[in-house]
N, C-alpha and C positions, 0 to 999 in steps of 0.2 A: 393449520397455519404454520409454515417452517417459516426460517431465512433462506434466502438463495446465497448460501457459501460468505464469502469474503468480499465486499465490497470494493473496497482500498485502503491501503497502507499508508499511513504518512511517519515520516520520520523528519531527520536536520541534515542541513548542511551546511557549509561556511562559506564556500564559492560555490554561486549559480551556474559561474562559465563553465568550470569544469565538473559539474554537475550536469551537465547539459550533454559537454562532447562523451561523456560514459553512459548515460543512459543512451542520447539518441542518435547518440554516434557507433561508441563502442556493442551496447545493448542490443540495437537495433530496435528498440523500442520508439514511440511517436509522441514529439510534444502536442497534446493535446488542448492545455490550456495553460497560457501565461498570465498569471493573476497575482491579488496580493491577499496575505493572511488578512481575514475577515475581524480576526479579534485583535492584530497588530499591522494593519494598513501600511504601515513605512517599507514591508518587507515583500519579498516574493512570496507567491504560491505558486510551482511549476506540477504537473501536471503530466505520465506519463504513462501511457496506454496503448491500445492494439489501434487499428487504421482508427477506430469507430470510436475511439476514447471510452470503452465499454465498462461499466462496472465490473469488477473481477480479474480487471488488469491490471486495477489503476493503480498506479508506485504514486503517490505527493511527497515535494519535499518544501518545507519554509524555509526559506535562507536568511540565518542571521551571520553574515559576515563579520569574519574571523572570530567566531566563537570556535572554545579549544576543542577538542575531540573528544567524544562522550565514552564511556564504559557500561554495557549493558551486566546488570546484577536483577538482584533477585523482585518480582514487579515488574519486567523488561519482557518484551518480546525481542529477543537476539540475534531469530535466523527467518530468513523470507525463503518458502520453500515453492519454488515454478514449477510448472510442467514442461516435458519437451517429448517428443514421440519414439527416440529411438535410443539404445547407444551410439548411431552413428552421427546424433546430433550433438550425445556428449565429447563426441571427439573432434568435433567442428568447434564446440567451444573450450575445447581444452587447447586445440590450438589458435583462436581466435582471441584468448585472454593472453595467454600466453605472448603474443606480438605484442599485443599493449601493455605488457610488463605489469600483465596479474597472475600470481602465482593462483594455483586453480590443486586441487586433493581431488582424487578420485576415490568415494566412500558405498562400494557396489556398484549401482546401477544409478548413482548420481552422481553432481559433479562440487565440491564445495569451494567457496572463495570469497574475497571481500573487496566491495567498491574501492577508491580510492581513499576514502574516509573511514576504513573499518567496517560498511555493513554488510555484514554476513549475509550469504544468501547460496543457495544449494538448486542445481538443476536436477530433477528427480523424473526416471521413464516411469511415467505413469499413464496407463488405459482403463479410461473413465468414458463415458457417455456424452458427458460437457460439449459444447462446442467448444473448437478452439476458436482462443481469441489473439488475434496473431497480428503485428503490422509489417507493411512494406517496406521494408529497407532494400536497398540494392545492394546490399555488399551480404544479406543472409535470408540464402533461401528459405520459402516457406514450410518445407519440413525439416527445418530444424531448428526455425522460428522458436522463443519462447510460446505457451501456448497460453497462458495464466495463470495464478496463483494457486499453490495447491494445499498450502499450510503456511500457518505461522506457527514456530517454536518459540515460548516463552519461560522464564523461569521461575520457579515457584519452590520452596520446601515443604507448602504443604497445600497440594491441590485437591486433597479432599475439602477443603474449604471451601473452595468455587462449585461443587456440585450441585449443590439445591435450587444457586441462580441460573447454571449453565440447563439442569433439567426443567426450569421455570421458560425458558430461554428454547427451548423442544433441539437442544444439541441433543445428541446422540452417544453414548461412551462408544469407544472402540474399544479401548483399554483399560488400564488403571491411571492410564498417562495420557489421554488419546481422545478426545471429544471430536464428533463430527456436523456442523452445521450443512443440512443437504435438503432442497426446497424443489421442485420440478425442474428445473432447469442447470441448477449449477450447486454445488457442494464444495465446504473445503473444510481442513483439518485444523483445529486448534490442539496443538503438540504440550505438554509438560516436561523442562528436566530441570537434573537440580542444580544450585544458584550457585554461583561459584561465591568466594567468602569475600573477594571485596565488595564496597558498598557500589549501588550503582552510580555514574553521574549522566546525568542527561547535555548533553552535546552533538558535535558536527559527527555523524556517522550513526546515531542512534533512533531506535523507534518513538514515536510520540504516540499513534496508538494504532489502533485496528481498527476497521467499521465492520459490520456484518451488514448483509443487504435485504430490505425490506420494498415489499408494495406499497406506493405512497396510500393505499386504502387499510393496512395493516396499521400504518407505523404508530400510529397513539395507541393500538395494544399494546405494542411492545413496550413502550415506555411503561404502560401500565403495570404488564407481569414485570420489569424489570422492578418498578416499584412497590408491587405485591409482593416478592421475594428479597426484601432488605437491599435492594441497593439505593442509593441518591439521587435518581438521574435528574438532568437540566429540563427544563421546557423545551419542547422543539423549535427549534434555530432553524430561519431559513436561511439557506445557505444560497440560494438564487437558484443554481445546479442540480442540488439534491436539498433535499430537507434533515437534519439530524439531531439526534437525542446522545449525550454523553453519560458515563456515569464509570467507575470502576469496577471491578470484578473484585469478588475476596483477595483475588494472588496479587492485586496492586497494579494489574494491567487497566492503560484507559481501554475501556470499549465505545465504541461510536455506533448508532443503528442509525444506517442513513437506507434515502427511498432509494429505488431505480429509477430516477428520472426529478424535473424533464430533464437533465442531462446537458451535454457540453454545447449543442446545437443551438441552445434557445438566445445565443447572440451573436453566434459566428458560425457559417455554414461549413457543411462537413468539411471541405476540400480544402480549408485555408485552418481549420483549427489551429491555436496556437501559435498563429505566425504574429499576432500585436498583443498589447496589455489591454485584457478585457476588465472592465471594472462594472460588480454587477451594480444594477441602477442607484440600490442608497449606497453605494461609494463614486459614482462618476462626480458627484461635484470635488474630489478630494485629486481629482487627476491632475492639474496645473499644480499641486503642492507635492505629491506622489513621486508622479513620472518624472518628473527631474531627477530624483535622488535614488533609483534605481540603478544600477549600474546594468547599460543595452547587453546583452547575450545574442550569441550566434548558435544558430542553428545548423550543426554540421551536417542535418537533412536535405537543408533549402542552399 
């Protein structure tokens, strides 16, 4: 019984519009689903993935408008690490950030830089087995396409403290700093470094947590070991989408183990994903109160 890698990312942001024109505009990435936070209904859930809205792709962001700007510290996953296939794609996005007035570091064989809001994230040439998971944009061809998630970097001063749930959990060390979550199909890195000294605050540009990805026929083990091994996790939450269990890790990161499925399809066919505000069934009565006070988003795909 493994996880298959990295499910998806959710973190904040304070504008959905231009949260929108960066991922699925500038990113090339695909809105997959337009929803609202399940535990705060008033707000978005946006949703950003390869054509298929695949697990392992997925970036979520909540939007709580005009909340300040966050600082990731120690407890914080800081840097979202993708895959791309080549150097020659890190120089498609060195000069493709670059137009849109994102300063971009070139650190080896990747490429580092941050959203509009601060969040850090890193294109790294990596060959892996994975499929890639890649969407159509027209303006960024397919091999040089993001390809999926390849790590999260999180900060911690003392990550020997996460081992016993991380080995309960069947991650893998790579290092002293380095765990590897890797299942038949897909794999990713959960990173260590150390925490810089100011405190963290949680805000627009920051992580809110990590999921790792589980078979909906696994996912009550997992809860299980995670609870056999000293952590707290929630009951599983069905999330309409996926099903998911929460709980934190020693270093202070939230972790989430959500299923592979059923997925973005089971209320909006593949071809249209994300184009309206889907509300799963025990939220549709809340639409007439909701979608009014949403502020509409444009799709610089459509």
């Amino acid at each position: 019984m493994k996880l298959e890698g990295i499910h998806h990312i959710t973190a904040i942001t304070a504008d959905a519009q231009r949260n929108v024109d960066f991922y699925a505009g500038t990113m090339g990435l695909r809105l997959v689903k337009k929803t609202v936070n399940q535990d705060n209904p008033s707000v978005y859930h946006l949703f950003f993935a390869d054509e298929r809205g695949s697990a392992g792709s997925d970036l979520t962001f909540f939007e709580f408008p005009g909340v300040p700007a966050g600082r990731a510290g120690a407890g914080d996953v800081h840097r979202i690490v993708w895959r791309v296939a080549s150097p020659a794609a890190l120089d498609f996005w060195e000069g493709r950030l670059g137009a849109a007035g994102i300063e971009s570091e070139r650190v080896g064989e990747a490429l580092r830089f941050a959203d509009p809001e601060g969040l850090a994230h890193e294109l790294a040439v990596v060959e892996v087995s994975d499929e890639p998971l890649i969407a159509d944009h027209p303006e960024v061809p397919a091999e040089v396409a993001l390809r999926g998630f390849h790590a999260v970097c999180a900060y911690s001063g003392a990550p020997d403290a996460s081992r016993g749930l991380l080995e309960a959990l069947e991650f893998a060390p790579v290092d002293e700093r380095a765990w590897e979550a890797r299942g038949a199909s897909r794999g990713g890195l959960y990173l260590y470094d150390e925490p810089p000294e100011e405190r963290p605050l949680q805000g627009a540009g920051s992580v809110h947590h990590v999921a790792w990805a589980s078979s909906l026929d696994e996912h009550e083990e997992w809860r299980q070991r995670a609870l056999d091994a000293g952590a707290h996790p929630t009951p599983v939450i069905d999330r309409f989408y996926f099903r998911s269990v929460y709980f934190r890790e020693p270093s202070g990161v939230l972790f989430e183990i959500a299923t592979l499925g059923p997925g973005f399809t089971v209320d909006e066919p593949l071809e249209h994903l994300g184009e309206k505000l889907s509300l799963p069934p025990d939220f549709e009565h809340l639409r007439a109160e909701v979608e009014p006070n949403l502020r509409p988003v444009v799709n610089p795909r459509s």
